[in-house]
C-alpha positions in Angstrom: 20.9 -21.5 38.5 18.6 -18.4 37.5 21.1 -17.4 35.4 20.9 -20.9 33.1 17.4 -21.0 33.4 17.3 -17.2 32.1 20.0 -18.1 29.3 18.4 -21.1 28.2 15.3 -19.3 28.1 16.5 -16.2 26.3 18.2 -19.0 23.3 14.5 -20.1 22.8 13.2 -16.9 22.5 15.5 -15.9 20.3 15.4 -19.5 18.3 11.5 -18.7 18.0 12.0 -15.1 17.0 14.5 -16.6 13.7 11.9 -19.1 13.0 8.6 -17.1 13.0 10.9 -14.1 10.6 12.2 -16.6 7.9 8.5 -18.1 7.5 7.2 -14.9 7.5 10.0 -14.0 4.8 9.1 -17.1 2.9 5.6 -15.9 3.1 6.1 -12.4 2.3 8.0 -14.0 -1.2 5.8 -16.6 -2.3 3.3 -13.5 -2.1 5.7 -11.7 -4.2 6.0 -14.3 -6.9 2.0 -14.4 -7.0 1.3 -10.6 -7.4 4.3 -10.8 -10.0 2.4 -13.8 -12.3 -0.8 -12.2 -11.8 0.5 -8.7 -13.5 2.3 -11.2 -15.9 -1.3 -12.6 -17.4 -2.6 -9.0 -16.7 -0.5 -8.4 -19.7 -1.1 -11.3 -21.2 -4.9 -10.4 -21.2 -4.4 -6.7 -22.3 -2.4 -7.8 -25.2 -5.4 -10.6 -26.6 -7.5 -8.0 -26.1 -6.0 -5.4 -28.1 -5.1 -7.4 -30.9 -8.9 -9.0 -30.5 -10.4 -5.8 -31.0 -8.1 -5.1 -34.0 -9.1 -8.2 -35.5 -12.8 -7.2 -35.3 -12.4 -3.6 -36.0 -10.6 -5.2 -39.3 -13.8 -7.4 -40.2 -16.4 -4.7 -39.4 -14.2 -2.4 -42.4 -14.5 -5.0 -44.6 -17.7 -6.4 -44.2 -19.1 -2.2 -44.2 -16.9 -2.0 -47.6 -18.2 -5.2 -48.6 -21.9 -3.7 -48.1 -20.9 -0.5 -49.7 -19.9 -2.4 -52.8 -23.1 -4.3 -52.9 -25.3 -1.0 -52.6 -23.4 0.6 -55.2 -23.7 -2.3 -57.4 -27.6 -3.0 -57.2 -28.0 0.9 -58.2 -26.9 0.2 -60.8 
């Protein structure tokens, strides 16, 4: 009779031990996924920012050629 009980015991051990890894696997995935759409706007946010600050760079060359024109203009 100690030997069911000990069997019986040993199944629900090991029952809880499969249970507790594949949630834990699940877990450990769905963290996964996270980290891997957080570097994915990372990106996303480097890139907007580079071509932002291209953008501006742009307008500040033309509005300082814009004010270059005007000075040499009124010298005149």
């Amino acid at each position: 009779m100690s030997i069911a009980v000990v069997a019986i015991i040993g199944g629900v051990i090991i029952s809880l031990a499969g249970i507790f890894t594949d949630a834990h696997t699940r877990k450990q995935k769905i963290k996964l996924k996270a980290i891997e759409k957080e570097v994915e706007l990372e990106k996303l946010r480097l890139e907007t920012y580079t071509v932002e600050t291209e953008k501006m760079r742009l307008e500040l060359e033309q509005s300082k050629m814009l004010l270059l024109e005007e000075k040499q203009n009124s010298t005149k």
